[in-house]
C-alpha angles and dihedrals in degrees: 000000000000126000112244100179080075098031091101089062086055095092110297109213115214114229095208083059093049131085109214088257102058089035084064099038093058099044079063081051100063084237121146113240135179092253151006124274117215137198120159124220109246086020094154101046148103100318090070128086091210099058088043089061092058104047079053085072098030143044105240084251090053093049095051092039109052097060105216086052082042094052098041096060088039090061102035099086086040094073102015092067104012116254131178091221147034122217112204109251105244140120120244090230103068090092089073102064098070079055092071095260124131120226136198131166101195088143110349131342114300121185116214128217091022120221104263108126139063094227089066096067089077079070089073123085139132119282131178106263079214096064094048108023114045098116092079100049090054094051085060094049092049079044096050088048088051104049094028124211116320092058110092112216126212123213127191156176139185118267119253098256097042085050081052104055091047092063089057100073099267115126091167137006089278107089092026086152096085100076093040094052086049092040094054096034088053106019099163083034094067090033087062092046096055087049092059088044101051093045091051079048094059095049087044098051086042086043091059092041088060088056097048111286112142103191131008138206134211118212118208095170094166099043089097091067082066121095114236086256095047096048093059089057105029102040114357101078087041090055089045091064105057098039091052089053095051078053106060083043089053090236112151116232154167155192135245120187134166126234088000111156104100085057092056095107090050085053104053093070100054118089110229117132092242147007130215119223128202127227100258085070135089092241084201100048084047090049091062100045095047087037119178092018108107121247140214132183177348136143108157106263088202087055077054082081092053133098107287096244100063088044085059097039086056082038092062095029087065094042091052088056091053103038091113095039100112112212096029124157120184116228137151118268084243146352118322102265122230104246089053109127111230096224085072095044078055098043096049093050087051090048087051101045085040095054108088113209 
């Protein structure tokens, strides 16, 4: 454990002297710096006018398909509120769609056919990310042209378990007995499956940091719903995998999952740079049992609805928990929801970057 009473003799890094790029790199670094970066999941998205505008024009896969529309949107809630970092607009489910499977997203995302039989797993096997989404690549290069070199960019894809439970059929919690029906009926079938899919994960996220991406993130959204037990068999050694193999590229990552508290010990163990909490966490008691892994995290999205003042007074409250936490990043505990005012995406980025360490 390290000892955070010294920490600030451990190479303070001035944030006047930083460029955003550098102050978020070496927060996944553990290092200590003047001050907190922030990003926001779902930070381009439907509480905003701007990208209303847009999906006004253009269907949500056209925009992310077609990479100028892509990078635009990417960039918009960068400058217009101030945030130390751009996530790459994208969706985690594209990667199904080399598989065989159809996808549509009017109005959320549907999966045809949905994963029921054995006899589907023979649809699963390893493609070039390059050949089928480049797309994506070639929206973070438009971004990084855009907002030029001292913004980091985040790139990103669905775990393979959450990509799995997906194509079974779940689009939230409710119905969770799709993949286990599927899980326990063809139990070598779907290990075969995550397998695939981890493997296709790997080349993609390589893939994006090839473009520019200067950190990426996995998103297992549904592993919460896992036992302890389950997640080291159903999602852990997939996520391994990937993350090993970021690793050997140098490439930084980390992991988002919902509802994952009872799952801390699991995740100690695994090497990844951070880890995103979500907001029913203490972000401080998980700090010193996944010790020296960076966190980020996790302001309430639902306290996002709320009157500004009581989204700055949790903002600093949070802030002020983590002050001697070396290598923090603020985030959201989840996406930014719909119904969000801006004026509060805005005042908690200004409460961050005000908020001296």
């Amino acid at each position: 454990m390290r000892d955070y009473n010294n920490i600030q003799n451990e190479g303070l890094s001035r944030v006047d002297s930083m460029s955003k790029k550098e102050l978020f790199l070496a927060n996944l670094e553990g290092r200590w710096t003047a001050r907190t970066p922030v990003w926001m999941m779902r930070q381009a998205g439907r509480y905003m006018q701007e990208y209303r505008n847009v999906r006004q024009r253009h269907s949500f896969e056209e925009i992310c398909k077609t990479p100028e529309i892509a990078a635009d949107v990417t960039c918009t809630p960068v400058t217009l509120f101030d945030l130390d970092a751009a996530i790459i607009f994208s969706d985690i489910l594209f990667v199904v769609e080399p598989f065989g499977f159809k996808l549509t997203y009017e109005p959320g995302p549907a999966i045809d056919p949905s994963l029921s039989s054995r006899d589907q797993a023979g649809r699963f096997r390893p493609y070039d990310p390059v050949d089928h989404l480049s797309f994506v690549g070639d929206a973070i290069v438009d971004a990084k042209r855009c907002l030029g070199p001292d913004i980091p960019m985040i790139g990103f894809c669905g775990a393979p378990f959450t990509i799995f439970c997906f194509l079974c059929g779940v689009q939230a919690a409710r119905g969770f007995f799709k993949p286990y029906k599927y899980m326990m009926n063809y139990t070598e079938e779907t290990r075969e499956i995550l397998q695939v899919i981890s493997e296709v994960s790997l080349e993609y996220l390589k893939m994006q940091a090839d473009a520019g991406a200067d950190y990426v993130q996995l998103f297992d959204t549904f592993a919460g719903e896992l036992s302890a037990e389950e997640f080291e068999i159903w999602s852990k050694p997939y996520l391994d995998y990937i993350i090993n193999g970021l690793n050997e590229s140098g490439i930084p990552s980390g992991i988002f999952i919902r509802n994952s508290n009872h799952l801390i010990d699991s995740i100690s163990s695994m090497n990844m740079n951070s880890f995103c909490v979500d907001w029913k966490g203490d972000l401080r008691s998980i700090s010193n049992r996944l010790n020296p892994k960076i966190l980020q995290g996790n302001l309430n999205p639902n306290l996002m609805l709320g009157p500004k003042e009581k989204v700055i007074d949790k903002t600093l409250r949070i802030l002020e928990s983590m002050r001697d936490y070396p290598g923090y990043i603020f985030n959201l505990g989840h996406g930014v929801l719909p119904d969000t005012p801006p004026e509060n995406v805005r005042a908690v980025v200004q409460t961050v970057h005000a908020f001296e360490r």
